[in-house]
C-alpha positions in Angstrom: 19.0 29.2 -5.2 20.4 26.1 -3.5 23.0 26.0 -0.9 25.5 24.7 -2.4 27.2 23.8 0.7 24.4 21.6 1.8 26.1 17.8 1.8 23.7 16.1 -0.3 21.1 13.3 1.2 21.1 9.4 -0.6 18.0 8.0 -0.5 18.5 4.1 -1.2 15.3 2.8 -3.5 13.0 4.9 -6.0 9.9 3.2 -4.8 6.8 4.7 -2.9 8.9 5.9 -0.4 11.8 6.5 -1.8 10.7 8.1 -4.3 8.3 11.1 -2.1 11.6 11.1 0.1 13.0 12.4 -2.7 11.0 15.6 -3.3 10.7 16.4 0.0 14.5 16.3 0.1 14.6 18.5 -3.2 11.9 20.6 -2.2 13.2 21.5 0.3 16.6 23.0 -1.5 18.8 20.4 -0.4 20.4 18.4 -3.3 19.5 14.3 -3.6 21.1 11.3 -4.7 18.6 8.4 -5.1 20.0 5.0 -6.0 17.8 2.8 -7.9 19.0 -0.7 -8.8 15.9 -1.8 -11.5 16.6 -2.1 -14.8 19.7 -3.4 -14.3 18.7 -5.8 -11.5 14.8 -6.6 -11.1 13.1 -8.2 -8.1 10.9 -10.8 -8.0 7.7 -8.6 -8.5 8.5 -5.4 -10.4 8.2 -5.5 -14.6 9.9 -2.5 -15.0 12.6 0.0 -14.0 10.3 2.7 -13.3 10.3 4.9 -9.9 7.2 4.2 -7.9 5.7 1.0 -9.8 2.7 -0.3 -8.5 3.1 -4.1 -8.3 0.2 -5.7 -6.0 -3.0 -3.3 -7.0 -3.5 0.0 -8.2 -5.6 1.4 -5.6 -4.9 3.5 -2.7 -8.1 2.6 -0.9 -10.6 4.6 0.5 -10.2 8.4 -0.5 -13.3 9.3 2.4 -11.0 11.8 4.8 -13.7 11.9 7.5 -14.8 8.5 7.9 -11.3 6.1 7.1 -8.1 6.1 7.9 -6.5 6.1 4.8 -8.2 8.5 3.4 -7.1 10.9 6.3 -4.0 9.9 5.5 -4.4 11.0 2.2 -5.5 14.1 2.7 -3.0 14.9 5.0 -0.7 14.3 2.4 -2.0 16.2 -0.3 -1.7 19.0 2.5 1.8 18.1 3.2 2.7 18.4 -0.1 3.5 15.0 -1.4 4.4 13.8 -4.7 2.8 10.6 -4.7 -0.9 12.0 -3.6 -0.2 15.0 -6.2 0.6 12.3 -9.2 -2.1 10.0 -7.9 -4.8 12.4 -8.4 -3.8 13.1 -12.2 -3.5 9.8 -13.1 -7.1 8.9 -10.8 -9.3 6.3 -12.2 -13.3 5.4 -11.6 -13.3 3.5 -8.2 -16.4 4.2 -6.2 -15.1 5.8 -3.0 -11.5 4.8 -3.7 -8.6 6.5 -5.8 -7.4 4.3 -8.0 -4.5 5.1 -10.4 -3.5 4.4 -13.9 -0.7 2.4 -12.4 1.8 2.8 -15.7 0.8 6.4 -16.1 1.5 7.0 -12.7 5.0 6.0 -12.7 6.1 7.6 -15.5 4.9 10.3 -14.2 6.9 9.9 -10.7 10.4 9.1 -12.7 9.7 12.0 -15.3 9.5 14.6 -12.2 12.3 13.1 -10.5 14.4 12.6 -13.3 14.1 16.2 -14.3 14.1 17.8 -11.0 17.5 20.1 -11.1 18.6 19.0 -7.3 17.7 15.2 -7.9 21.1 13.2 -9.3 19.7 9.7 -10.5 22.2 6.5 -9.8 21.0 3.2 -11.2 22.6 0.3 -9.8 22.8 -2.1 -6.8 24.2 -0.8 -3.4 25.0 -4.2 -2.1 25.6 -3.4 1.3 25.4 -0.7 4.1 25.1 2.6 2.6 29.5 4.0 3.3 29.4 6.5 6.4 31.1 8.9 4.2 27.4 9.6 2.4 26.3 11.2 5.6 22.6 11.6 5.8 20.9 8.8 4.1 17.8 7.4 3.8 17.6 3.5 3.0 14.0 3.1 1.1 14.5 -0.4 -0.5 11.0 -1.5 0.6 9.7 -5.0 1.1 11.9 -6.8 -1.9 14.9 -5.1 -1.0 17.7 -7.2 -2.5 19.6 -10.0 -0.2 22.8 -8.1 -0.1 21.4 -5.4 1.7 19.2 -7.2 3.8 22.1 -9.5 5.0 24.0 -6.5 6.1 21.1 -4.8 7.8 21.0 -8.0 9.8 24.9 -8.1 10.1 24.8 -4.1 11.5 22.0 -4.5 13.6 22.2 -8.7 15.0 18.5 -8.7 15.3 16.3 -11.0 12.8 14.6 -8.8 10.5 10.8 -10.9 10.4 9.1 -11.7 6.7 5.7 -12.6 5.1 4.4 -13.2 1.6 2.6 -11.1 -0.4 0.2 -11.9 -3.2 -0.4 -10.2 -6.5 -4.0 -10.3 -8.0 -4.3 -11.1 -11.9 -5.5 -8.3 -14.6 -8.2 -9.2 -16.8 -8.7 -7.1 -20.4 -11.8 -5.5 -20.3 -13.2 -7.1 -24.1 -12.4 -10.7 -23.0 -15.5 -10.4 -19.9 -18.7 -11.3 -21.0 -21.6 -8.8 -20.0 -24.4 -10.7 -21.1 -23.2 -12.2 -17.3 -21.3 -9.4 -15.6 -22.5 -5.7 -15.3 -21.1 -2.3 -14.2 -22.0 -1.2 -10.8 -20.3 0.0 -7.3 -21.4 -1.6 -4.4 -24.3 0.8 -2.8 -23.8 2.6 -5.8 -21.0 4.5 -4.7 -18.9 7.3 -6.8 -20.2 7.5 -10.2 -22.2 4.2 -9.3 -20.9 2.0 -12.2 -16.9 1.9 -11.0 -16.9 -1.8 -11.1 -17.2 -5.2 -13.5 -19.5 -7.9 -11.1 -19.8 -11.3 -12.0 -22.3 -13.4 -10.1 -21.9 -17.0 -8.7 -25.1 -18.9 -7.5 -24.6 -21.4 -4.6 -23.3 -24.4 -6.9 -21.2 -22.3 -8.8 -19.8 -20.6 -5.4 -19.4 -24.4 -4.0 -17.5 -25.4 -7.3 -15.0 -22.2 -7.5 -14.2 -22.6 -3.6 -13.1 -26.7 -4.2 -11.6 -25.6 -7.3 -9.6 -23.3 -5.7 -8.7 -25.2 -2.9 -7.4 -28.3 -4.7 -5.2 -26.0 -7.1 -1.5 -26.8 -8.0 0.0 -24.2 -6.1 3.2 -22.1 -6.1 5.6 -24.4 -3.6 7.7 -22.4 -1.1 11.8 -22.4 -0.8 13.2 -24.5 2.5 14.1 -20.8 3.7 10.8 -19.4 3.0 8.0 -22.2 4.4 8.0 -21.2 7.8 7.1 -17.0 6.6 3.9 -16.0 7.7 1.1 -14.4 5.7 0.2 -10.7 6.3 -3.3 -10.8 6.9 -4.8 -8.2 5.1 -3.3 -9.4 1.6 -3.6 -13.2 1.9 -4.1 -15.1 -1.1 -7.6 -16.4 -2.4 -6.9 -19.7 -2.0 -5.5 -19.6 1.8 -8.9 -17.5 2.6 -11.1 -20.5 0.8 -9.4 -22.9 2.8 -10.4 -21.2 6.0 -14.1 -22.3 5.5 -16.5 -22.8 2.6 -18.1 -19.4 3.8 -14.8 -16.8 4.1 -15.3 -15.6 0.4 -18.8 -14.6 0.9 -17.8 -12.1 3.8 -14.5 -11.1 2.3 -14.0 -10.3 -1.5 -16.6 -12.1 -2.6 -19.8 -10.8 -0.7 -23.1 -10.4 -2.7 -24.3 -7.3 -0.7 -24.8 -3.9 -2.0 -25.4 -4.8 -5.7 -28.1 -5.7 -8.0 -27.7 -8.2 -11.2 -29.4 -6.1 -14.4 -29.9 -9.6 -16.1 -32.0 -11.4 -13.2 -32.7 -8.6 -11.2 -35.2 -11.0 -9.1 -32.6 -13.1 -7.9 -29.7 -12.5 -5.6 -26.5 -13.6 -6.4 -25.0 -16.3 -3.4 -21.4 -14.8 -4.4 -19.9 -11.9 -7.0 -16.3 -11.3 -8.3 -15.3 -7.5 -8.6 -13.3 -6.4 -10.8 -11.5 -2.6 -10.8 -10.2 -0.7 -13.9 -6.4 -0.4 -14.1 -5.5 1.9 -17.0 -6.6 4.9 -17.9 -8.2 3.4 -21.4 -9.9 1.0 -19.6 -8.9 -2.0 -21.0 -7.6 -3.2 -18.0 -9.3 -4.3 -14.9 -7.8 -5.9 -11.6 -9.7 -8.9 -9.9 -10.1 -7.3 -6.8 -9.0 -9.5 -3.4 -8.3 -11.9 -6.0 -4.1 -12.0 -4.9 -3.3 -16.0 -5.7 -0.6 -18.5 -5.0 -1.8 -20.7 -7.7 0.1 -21.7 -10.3 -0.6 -19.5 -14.0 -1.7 -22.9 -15.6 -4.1 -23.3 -12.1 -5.6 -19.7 -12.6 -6.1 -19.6 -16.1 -8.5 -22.8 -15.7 -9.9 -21.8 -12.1 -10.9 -18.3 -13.0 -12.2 -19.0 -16.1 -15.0 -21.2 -14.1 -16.5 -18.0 -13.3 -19.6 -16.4 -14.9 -18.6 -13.8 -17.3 -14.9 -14.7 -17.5 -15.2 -18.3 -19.2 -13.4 -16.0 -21.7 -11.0 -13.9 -20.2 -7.3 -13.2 -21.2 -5.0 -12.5 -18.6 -2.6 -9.2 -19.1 -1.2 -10.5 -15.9 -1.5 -13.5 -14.2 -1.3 -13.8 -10.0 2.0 -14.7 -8.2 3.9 -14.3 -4.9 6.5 -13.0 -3.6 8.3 -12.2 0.0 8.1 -9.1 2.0 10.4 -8.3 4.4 10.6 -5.5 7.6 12.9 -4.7 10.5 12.0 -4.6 14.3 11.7 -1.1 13.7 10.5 0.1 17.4 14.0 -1.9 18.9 16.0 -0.6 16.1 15.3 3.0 15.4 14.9 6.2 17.4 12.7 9.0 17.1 14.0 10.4 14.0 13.6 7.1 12.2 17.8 6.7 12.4 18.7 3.4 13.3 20.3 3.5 16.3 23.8 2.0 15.8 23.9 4.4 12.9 22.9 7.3 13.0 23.5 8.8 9.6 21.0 5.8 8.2 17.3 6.9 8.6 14.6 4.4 7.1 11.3 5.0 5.1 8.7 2.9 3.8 6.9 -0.7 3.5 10.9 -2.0 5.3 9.9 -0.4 8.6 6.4 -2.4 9.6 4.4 -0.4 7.4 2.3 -2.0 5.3 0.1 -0.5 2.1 1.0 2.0 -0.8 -0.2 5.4 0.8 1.2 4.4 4.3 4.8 3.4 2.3 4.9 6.9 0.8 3.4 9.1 4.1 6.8 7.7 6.1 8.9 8.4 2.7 7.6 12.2 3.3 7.8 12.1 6.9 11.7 11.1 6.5 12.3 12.8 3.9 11.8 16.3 6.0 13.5 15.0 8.7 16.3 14.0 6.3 16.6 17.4 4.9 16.1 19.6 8.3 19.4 17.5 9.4 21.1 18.5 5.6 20.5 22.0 7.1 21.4 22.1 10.9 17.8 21.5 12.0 16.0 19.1 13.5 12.0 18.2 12.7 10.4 16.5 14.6 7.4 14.0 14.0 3.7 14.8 13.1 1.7 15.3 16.2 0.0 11.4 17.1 -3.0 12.7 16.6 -2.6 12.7 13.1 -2.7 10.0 10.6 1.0 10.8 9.8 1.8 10.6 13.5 0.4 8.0 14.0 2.2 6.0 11.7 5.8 6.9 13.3 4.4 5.9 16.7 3.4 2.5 15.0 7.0 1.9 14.1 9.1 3.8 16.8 6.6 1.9 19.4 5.4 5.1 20.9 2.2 4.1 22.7 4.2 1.2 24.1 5.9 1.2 27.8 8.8 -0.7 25.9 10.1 -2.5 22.9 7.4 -4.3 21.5 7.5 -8.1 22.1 6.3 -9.0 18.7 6.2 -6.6 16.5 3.9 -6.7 13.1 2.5 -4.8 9.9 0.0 -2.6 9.9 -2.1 -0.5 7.7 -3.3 2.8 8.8 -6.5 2.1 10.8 -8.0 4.7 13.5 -7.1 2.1 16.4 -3.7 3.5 16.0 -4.9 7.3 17.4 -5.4 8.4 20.9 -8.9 9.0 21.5 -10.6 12.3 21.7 -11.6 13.7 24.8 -14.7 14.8 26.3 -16.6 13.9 23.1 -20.2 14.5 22.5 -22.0 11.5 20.8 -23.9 13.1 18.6 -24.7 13.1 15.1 -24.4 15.8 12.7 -28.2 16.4 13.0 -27.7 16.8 16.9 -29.3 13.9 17.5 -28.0 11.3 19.9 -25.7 8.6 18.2 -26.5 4.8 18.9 -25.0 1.8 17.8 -22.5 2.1 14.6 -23.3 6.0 14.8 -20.9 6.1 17.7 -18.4 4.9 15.7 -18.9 7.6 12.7 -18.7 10.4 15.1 -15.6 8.6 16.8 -13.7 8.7 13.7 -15.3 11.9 12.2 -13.9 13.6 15.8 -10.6 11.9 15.2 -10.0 13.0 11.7 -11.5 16.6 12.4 -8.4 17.0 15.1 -5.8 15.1 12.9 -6.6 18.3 10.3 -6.4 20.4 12.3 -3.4 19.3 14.3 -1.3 18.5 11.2 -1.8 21.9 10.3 0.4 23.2 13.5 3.2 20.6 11.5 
């Protein structure tokens, strides 16, 4: 039974982060009051008032715990617990070596749980400013679209600028508008069940073609306060990337390696399109990379230039929209409390944080911080060592001698964790690692210690 004289924690935002926040808070016995202000006022991204929607893809990346970051990170999750990786892997989809999710299965699933959980209270409607101080312990998880009102008075509490960038949503495609007399099923080196993915191959004029195209689209034009926002770089729109050099596609979303065309199986493609199931019935798939600033009338016509989607239907065109984080290593303390006020922790994509799975592993880190405070405790963060860890240290500026002078977004990645000493090079086989084996054993070392050490957590 609960302790009913455990103050209850407000968690601000039912997204990724808010939402595991949330039953990390309730699993541990202490009551919850999440605020959510979708239905009743949307952003400029979400289609829906579910908890935890899934607006720029519906992948979580690489699930390979040994070898990648994120999927260390997922795993410590699962092992932590959460909500979101626990969901995730129900509602899974074909994705080579990723997990993918039926995104609208997926969040129903995430608000049904909440909704129903006996020590979760759900409040729909805006908090338009600072959380009161008579709410106590309170976790403010309004991610990267968190509404102006609240922004403002972040900005008002704390008197530092808050920094912003756009993010770029890739358009869905149904699967019977795709022509596979062009396209085919396959993941790249065959990966996962080996068919994960729709390709459709360019040769070098149509390539040439589809990168002018692109570049001399209408495209979406930016408000006075928004023109000077720079672009996170691992999200930035199709266009920008084409732009960069007639060549960027071919080594970014659009490489030719790893796959073979059934049709012409004698001739190499110079470019292929990917695109990723998003629904479990497979009638959906996402045009991966593909996140545009184009306008809808400019992407119908551009996208349809390519082989095996002269066709296509769009579910969901492209668009943009701006993200937004605090100076989270000046602002916060060790806890993830912002400094000038204590009772307000942070969690999520807000902090400098960027990507689904990383958005949810600081929801669950604050989320049992949040609730050891509800109950006269205090826990502290996941040892750096780990993929959790090293997350906080990202955004509390722990391997820094001080605040850091410019302070960005980042995904997980294994340049975040201290190395491991004294380590062997070798491979499994015990023979000596060279070249890019070095690396595999680096990160295999890395992650073999991060599973371990979250363990002691």
């Amino acid at each position: 039974m609960p302790d009913k004289t455990i103050k209850p924690v407000h968690i601000v935002g039912a997204g990724l982060a808010g939402s595991e926040a949330a039953w990390q808070v309730a699993e541990a016995g202490v009551p919850v009051v999440l605020h959510e202000m979708r239905p009743h006022r949307m952003t400029a991204a979400h289609q829906s008032g579910g908890f935890a929607e899934l607006v720029c893809s519906n992948s979580f990346r690489s699930d390979d715990h040994l070898g990648n970051a994120v999927g260390l990170l997922h795993e410590e999750m699962r092992r932590s617990g959460s909500l979101i990786m626990g969901v995730g892997e129900v509602h899974k989809l074909p994705a080579g070596g990723a997990l993918a999710v039926d995104r609208e299965a997926f969040s129903d699933a995430v608000t049904l749980l909440l909704s129903q959980h006996p020590l979760i209270t759900v409040e729909y409607g805006e908090v338009t400013g600072l959380p009161p101080a008579e709410w106590g312990n309170t976790i403010i998880a309004t991610g990267p679209l968190t509404a102006d009102s609240l922004a403002h008075a972040i900005l008002a509490e704390t008197g530092v600028d808050s920094l912003a960038f756009f993010d770029a949503i890739a358009p869905i495609v149904y699967h019977d508008s795709i022509d596979f007399d062009q396209a085919w099923m396959q993941s790249r080196y065959d990966k996962g069940d080996g068919a994960d993915y729709i390709n459709c191959p360019l040769d070098e004029d149509q390539y040439n073609t589809f990168i002018q195209a692109l570049i001399d689209a209408d495209q979406t034009e930016f408000k006075d306060f928004e023109k000077d926002t720079p672009y996170f770089e691992s999200c930035l729109p199709i266009e920008v990337m084409a732009a960069r050099g007639p060549q960027t596609l071919r080594f970014g979303p659009m490489k030719p390696v790893g796959l073979t065309n059934p049709h012409n199986p004698g001739v190499k493609a110079h470019a292929i399109v990917q695109l990723r199931q998003d629904n479990a019935l497979g009638s959906l798939y996402n045009m991966v990379g593909f996140q545009t600033k184009m306008k809808y009338g400019a992407q119908t016509e551009v996208f349809r230039m390519i082989p095996g989607l002269q066709n296509a239907r769009f579910a969901r065109l492209g668009g943009i929209h701006r993200n937004t984080f605090i100076n989270s290593p000046k602002l916060l303390d060790s806890q993830l409390r912002l400094k000038s006020r204590p009772d307000l922790r942070f969690a999520g994509q807000i902090m400098g944080v960027e990507g689904y799975v990383e958005s949810a592993a600081l929801g669950l880190i604050a989320g049992r911080m949040a609730a050891a405070q509800a109950k006269g405790e205090t826990l502290g963060a996941p040892p750096a060592t780990t993929a959790l860890g090293a997350l906080v240290e990202h955004v509390t500026g722990g391997f820094m001698d001080g605040p850091k002078a410019k302070f960005q977004p980042m995904n997980v990645n294994f340049g975040l964790f201290p190395p491991v000493e004294n380590l062997v090079m070798k491979n499994q086989d015990g023979s000596r690692a060279k070249g890019k084996q070095k690396t595999r054993v680096k990160r295999r070392a890395m992650a073999e210690r991060a599973l371990a050490d979250i363990a002691t957590w």
